[in-house]
MIKE-810324 format. One record per residue (C-alpha): residue in three letters; x, y, z. Coordinates in steps of 0.05 Angstrom, whole numbers, plus 32768, in hexadecimal, padded with zeros to 4 digits. Example, Ala and Ser with C-alpha at 12.3 -4.5 7.8 and 13.67 -1.06 7.14 Angstrom:
<rs>
ALA80F67FA6809C SER81117FEB808F 
</rs>
This chain:
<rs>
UNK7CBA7BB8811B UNK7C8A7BEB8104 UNK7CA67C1880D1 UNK7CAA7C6580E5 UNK7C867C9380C4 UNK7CB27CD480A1 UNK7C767CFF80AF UNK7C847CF980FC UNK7CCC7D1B80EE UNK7CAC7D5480BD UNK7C877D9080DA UNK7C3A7D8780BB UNK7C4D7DCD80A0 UNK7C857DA7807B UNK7C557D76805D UNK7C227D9F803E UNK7C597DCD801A UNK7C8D7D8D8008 UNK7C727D987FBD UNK7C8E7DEA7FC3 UNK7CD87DEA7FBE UNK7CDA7E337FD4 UNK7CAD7E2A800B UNK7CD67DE88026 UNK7D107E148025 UNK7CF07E4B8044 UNK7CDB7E18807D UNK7D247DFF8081 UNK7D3E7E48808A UNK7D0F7E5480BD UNK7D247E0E80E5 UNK7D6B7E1580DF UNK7D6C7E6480EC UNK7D607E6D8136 UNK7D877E318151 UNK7DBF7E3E8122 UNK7DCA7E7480F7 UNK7DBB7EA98127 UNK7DEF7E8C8159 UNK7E207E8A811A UNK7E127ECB80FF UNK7E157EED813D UNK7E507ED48155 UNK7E737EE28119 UNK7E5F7F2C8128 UNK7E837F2B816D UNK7EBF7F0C814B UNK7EBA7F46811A UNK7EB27F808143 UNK7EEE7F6A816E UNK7F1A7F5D8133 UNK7F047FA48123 UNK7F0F7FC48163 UNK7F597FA18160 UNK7F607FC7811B UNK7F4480058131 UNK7F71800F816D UNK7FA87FFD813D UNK7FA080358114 UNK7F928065814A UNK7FD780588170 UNK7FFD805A8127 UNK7FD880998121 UNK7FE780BD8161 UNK8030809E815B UNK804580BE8117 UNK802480FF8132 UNK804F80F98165 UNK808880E68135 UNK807A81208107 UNK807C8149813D UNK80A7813D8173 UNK80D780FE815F UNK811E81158146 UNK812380FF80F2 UNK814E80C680F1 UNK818E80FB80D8 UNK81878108812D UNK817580CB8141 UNK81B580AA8127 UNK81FA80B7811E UNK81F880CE80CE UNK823780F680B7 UNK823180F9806A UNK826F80CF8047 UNK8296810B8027 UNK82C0810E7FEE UNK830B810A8000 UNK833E81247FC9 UNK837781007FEE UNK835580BE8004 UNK833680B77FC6 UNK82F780867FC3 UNK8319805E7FFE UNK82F1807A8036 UNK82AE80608011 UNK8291801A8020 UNK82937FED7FE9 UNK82467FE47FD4 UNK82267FA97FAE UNK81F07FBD7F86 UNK81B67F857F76 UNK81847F8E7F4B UNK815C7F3E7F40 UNK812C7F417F00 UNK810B7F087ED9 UNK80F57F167E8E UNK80EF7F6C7E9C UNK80F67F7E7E58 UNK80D17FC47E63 UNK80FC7FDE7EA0 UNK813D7FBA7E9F UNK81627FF87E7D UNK8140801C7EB5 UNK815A80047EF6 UNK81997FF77EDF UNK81A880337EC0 UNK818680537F01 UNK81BE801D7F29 UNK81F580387EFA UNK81ED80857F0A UNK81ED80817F4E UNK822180B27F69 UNK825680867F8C UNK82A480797F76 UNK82A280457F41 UNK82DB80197F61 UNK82AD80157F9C UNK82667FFF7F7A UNK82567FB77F61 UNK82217FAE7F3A UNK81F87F707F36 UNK81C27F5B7F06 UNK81A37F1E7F15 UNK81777F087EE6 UNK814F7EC77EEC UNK81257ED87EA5 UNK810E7E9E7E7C UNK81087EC47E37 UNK814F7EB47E13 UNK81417EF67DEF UNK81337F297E2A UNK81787F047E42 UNK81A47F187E0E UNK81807F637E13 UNK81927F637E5F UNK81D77F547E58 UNK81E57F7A7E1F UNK81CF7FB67E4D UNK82027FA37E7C UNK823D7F987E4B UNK82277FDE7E32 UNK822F7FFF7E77 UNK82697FD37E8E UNK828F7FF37E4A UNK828880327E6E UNK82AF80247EAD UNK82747FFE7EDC UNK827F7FC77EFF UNK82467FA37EEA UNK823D7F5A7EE8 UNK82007F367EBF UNK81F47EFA7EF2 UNK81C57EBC7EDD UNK81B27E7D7EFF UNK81A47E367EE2 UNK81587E397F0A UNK812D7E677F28 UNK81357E407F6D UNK81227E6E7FA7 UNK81017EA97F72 UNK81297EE87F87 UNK813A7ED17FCC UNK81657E9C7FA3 UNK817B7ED07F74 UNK818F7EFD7FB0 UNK81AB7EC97FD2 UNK81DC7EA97F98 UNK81F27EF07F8A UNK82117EFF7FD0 UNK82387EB97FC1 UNK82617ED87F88 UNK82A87EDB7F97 UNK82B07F237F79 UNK82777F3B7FB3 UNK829B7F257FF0 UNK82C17F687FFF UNK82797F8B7FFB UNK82637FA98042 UNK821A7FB28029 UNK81EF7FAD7FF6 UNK81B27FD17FD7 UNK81837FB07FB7 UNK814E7FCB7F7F UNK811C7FA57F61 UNK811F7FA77F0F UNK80E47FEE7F0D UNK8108800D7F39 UNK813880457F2F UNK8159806A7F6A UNK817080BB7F68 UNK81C080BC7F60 UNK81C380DF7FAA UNK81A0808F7FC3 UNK81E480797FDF UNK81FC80BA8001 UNK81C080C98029 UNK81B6807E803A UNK81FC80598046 UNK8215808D8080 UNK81D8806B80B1 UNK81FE802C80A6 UNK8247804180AD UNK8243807180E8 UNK820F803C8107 UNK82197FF58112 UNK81E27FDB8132 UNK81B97FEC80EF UNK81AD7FBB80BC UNK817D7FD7808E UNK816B801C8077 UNK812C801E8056 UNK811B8053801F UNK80D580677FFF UNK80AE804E7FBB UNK8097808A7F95 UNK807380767F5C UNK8077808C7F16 UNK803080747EF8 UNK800780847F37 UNK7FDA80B47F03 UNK7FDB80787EC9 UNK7F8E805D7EDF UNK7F67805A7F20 UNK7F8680117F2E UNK7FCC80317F40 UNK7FA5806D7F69 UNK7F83803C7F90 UNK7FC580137F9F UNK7FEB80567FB0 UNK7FB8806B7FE0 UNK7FC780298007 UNK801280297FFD UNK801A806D8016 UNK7FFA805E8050 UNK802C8023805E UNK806180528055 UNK804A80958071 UNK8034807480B3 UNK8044802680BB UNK808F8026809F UNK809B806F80C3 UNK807980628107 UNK80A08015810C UNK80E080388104 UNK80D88070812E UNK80BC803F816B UNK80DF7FF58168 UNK811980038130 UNK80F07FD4810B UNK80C77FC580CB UNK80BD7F9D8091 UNK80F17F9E8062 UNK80C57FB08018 UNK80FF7F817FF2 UNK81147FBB7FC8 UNK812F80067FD4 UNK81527FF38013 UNK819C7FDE802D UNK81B07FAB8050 UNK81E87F9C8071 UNK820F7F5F8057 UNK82257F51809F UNK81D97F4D80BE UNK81C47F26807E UNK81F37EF4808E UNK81E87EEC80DD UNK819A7EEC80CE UNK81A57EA980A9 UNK81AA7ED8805E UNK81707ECB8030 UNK81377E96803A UNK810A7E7A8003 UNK80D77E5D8036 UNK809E7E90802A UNK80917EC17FF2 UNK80A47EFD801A UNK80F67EF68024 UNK80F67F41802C UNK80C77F3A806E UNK80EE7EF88086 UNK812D7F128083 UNK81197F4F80AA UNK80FC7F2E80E0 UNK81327F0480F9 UNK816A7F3880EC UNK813D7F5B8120 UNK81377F208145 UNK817A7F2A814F UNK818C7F68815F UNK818A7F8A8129 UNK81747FD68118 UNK814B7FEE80DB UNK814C803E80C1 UNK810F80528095 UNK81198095806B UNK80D980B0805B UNK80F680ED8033 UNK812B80BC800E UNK80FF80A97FCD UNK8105806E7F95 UNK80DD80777F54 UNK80B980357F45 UNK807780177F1F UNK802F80057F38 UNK801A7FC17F1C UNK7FDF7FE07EE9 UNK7FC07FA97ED5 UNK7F8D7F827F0B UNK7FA77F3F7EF4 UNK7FF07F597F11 UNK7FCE7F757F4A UNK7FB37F3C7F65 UNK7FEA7F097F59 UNK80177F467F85 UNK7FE27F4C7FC0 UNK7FDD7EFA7FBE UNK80217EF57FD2 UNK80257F3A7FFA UNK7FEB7F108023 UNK7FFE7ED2802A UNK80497ED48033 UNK80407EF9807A UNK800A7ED3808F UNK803E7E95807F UNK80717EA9809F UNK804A7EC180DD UNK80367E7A80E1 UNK80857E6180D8 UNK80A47EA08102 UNK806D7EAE8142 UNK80947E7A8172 UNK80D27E88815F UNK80C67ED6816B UNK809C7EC081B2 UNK80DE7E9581CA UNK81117ECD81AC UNK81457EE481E4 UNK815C7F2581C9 UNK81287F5B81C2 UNK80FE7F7B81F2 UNK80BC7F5E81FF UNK809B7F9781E6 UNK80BE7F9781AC UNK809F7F4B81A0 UNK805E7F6D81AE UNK80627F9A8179 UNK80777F5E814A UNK80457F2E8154 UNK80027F578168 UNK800A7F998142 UNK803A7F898103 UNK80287F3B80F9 UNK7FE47F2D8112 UNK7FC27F768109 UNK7FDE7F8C80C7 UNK7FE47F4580A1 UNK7FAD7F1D80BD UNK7F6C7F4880DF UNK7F717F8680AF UNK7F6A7F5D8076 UNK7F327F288090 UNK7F077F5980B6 UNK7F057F7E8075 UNK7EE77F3E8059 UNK7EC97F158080 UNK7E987F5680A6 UNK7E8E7F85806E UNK7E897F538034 UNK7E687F188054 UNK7E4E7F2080A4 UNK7E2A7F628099 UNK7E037F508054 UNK7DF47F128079 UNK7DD37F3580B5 UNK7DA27F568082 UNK7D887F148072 UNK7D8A7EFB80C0 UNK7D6C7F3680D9 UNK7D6C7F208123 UNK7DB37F2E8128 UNK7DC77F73812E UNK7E057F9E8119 UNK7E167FD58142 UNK7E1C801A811F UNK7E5B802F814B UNK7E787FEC8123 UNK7E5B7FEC80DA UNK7E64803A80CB UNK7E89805B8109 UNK7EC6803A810F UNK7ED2802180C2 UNK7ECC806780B5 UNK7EFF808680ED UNK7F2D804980CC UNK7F22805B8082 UNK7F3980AB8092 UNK7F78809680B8 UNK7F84806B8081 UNK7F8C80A68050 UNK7FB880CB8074 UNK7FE280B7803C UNK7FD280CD8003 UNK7FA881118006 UNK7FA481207FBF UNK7F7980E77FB6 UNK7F4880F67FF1 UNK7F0E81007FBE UNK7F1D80B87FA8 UNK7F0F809E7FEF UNK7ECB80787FE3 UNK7EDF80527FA6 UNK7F1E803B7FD7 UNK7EF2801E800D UNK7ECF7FFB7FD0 UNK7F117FDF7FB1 UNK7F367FD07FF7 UNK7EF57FA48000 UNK7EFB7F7E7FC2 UNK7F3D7F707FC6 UNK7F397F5B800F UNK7F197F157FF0 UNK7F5F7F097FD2 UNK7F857F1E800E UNK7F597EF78043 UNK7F677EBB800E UNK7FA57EC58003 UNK7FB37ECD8057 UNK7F877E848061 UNK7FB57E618030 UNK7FF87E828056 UNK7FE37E72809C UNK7FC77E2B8085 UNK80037E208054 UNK7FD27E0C801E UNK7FDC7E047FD3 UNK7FF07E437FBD UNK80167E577FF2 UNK805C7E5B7FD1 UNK80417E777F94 UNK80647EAE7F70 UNK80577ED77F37 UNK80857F0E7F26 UNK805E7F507F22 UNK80557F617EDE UNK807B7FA57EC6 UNK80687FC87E91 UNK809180097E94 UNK808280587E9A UNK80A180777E56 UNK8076805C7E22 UNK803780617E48 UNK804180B17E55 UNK805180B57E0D UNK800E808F7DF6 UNK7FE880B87E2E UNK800380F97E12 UNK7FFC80F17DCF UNK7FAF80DE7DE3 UNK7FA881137E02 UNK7FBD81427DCD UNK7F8381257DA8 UNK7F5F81317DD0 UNK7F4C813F7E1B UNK7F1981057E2B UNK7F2980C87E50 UNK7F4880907E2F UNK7F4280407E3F UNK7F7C800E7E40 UNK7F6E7FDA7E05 UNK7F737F9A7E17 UNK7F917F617DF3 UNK7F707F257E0B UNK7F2B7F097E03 UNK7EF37F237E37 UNK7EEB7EDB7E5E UNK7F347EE07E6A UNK7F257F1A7E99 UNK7EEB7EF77EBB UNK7EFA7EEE7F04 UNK7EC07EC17F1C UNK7EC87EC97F6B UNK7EC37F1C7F63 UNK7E7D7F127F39 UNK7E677ED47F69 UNK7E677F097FA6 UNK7E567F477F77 UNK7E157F137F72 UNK7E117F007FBE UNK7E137F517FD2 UNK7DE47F687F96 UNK7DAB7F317FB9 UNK7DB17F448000 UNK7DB27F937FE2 UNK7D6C7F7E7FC6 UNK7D597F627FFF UNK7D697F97802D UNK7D527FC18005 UNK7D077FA47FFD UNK7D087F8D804B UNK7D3E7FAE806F UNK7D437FF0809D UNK7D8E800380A7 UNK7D8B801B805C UNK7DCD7FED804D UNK7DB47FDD800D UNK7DDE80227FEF UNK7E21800A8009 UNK7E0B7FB67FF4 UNK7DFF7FD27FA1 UNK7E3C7FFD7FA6 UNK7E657FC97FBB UNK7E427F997F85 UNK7E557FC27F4E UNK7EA27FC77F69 UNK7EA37F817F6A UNK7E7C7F767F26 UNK7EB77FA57F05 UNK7EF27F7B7F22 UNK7EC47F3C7F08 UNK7EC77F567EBF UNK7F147F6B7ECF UNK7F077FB17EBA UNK7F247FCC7F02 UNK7F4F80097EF1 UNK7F4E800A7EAF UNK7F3780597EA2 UNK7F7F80817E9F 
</rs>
């Protein structure tokens, strides 16, 4: 059989340049690019400007609703039946509910005299507050430190109990879990739960408990995060412009709308009762607080945000923290989307609206399409289209409606309206981790029960080192760091701070649509997260 020649399968073109690497791959590009990576591309910009369209609509109705909210709806004082628990000199403390108090920390040896000095002022009898630390901490010596706390407050008339476990089975859905098991709990009607940074006003109980006892189709009432080192660096501005978004709109307009919301696993009460006919705690994702909200809903149950009702609490400040938080912020939804959707679909007692809202607008919206159009359009489909430039972006879709987005997005947080551009620069970096993070969750990879407790560092010793350097003087100081420079590398952030600084030259040499300014802007946001230098002016 006569043996067939290669040069019949290779374009004569081919042939004469096979000795020129670049020019072979130029030829390849050119092969492959019509057939194939136009197709690809451009349907990757439909799927894009839908997801888009589905996030810009989102925003829009949360928009006109808490207008509408702000304006119109009764506060949730109206709403409900609320008749503040007075003082009665001949009852006593009999006519207040008993409350169990949980505050779950693991090795918090900066804030642990915080929140549970915070937990021991609040202003309810004595006789009917239990106080519960549970601490899962692994350092022998921040042990001892916790519990001495406790003896030291228990000395003054508290009933406060230092609770440990042999493991850290569960994390704090384990820790929260074991707690309600003590004996000494079981004539608690509810229970308020802080996490170890946070530190509620004394008044917490008295504006929040009523909603539960003159109401009892609620479950939860939610309360605010206000946080203490939002100033400390332009890390914790960034994550309080996003935050206060969540709270001033999302939490607010769910509440007002479907009596429903994610629970934020700290600054809120529960009721023992709903705890327990929801199934109580679950350890099968890394967001308990979400899980356990859903299928108390699922059932029946009512949840009260109080946007004026406030809880002191701490920023993660350093970007290592920050992205271990948003990992499992990310992933746990998209996890238990993926474990929850059918059982939500098939669910008998709410509305069908109500399952609406649930699975299109709180699941699939918020914790799976805001965080991969982000990505996947802005940080890889529209630097690609520079390079392919057959395929086109519309403008209503790469400036109009990212930009009506990004200004409902800071409703939030006015004060830090002049900070808006670096935001859409930061969101966009971190959206890498998120969309990663949401993968691994719906496709229960590797790290998908991963969990890293957020690092805190505390408020009081900071403001004193900030104030004493500013009575030196008034120039801007930088955080020294402890560890070598290659510990702070983060090679994906400078891999795509690489990949956007190439297709900025290239739309800048050969492109019209001038994207190049936005493509080196973004570069050098993600060449600063690279080097892990992300926040670190105060």
């Amino acid at each position: 059989m006569a043996q067939i020649s290669p040069k019949l399968l290779i374009p004569e073109s081919f042939q004469v340049s096979r000795d020129d690497i670049t020019g072979q791959l130029g030829l390849i590009w050119e092969l492959i690019k019509a057939p194939l990576i136009v197709p690809l591309l451009q349907l990757g910009v439909y799927i894009c400007l839908a997801m888009s369209l589905m996030l810009f609509m989102e925003r829009v109705y949360m928009g006109i609703v808490i207008i509408l909210v702000k304006l119109f709806w009764k506060k949730p004082e109206k709403r409900y039946n609320f008749e503040p628990i007075q003082d009665d000199v001949e009852l006593g403390s009999s006519n207040f509910p008993v409350v169990l108090v949980q505050i779950p920390m693991f090795n918090e040896k900066e804030v642990y005299k915080i929140s549970i000095g915070a937990a021991c002022g609040l202003s309810w009898p004595s006789d009917r507050l239990v106080i519960q630390v549970l601490d899962d901490s692994t350092d022998p010596a921040i042990k001892l430190m916790v519990e001495q706390e406790c003896q030291r407050w228990a000395s003054k008339g508290l009933n406060i109990t230092y609770q440990i476990r042999e493991n850290r089975t569960g994390y704090k859905a384990g820790a929260l879990k074991e707690g309600l098991k003590r004996s000494y709990v079981k004539h608690c009607e509810y229970v308020a739960i802080f996490d170890a940074d946070f530190r509620p006003e004394p008044d917490f109980l008295r504006r929040s408990i009523p909603f539960l006892v003159n109401n009892p189709d609620i479950a939860l009432v939610q309360a605010r995060w206000r946080f203490v080192n939002a100033d400390e660096c332009l890390l914790t501005r960034m994550q309080e412009m996003s935050l206060d978004y969540h709270f001033t709109v999302e939490q607010e307009v769910g509440s007002a709308t479907h009596a429903f919301f994610g629970f934020n696993g700290t600054a809120g009460i529960w009721r023992i009762a709903a705890i327990n006919e929801a199934g109580g705690w679950k350890d099968r994702t890394t967001v308990e607080d979400m899980d356990l909200a859903v299928r108390a809903s699922l059932r029946g149950w009512k949840f009260v945000y109080l946007g004026d009702l406030q809880v002191k609490s701490e920023l993660p400040s350093t970007f290592k923290a920050f992205r271990f938080q948003q990992h499992r912020w990310s992933c746990g939804p998209a996890n238990l989307f993926r474990k929850m959707v059918w059982e939500i679909i098939q669910n008998k007692k709410v509305k069908f609206w109500k399952k609406v809202y649930v699975i299109y607008s709180f699941f699939f919206v918020r914790k799976i399409i805001a965080h991969m159009v982000t990505f996947i359009f802005y940080c890889v489909v529209l630097p690609l289209t520079i390079l392919v430039p057959e395929v086109k972006v519309p403008i209503w879709g790469a400036v109009y409606i990212p930009s009506v987005i990004t200004i409902l997005n800071s409703v939030g947080t006015p004060r830090s309206i002049h900070l808006l551009f670096y935001w859409i620069l930061f969101e966009n970096v971190m959206s890498l981790h998120r969309t990663k993070a949401t993968f691994i969750g719906l496709l229960e990879a590797g790290r998908v029960n991963e969990w890293v407790v957020t690092e805190k560092l505390g408020d009081a010793v900071k403001k004193a080192a900030a104030d004493a350097a500013k009575s030196k003087n008034n120039t801007k100081t930088f955080r020294k760091f402890r560890f070598k420079f290659t510990d702070r590398l983060n090679t994906l952030e400078l891999g795509f701070a690489a990949f956007l600084f190439l297709c900025g030259c290239y739309d800048f040499v050969h492109g019209k649509n001038n994207y190049f300014v936005y493509l080196f802007l973004q570069t050098i946001s993600f060449f600063i997260t690279g080097i892990g230098y992300v926040g670190t002016i105060i």
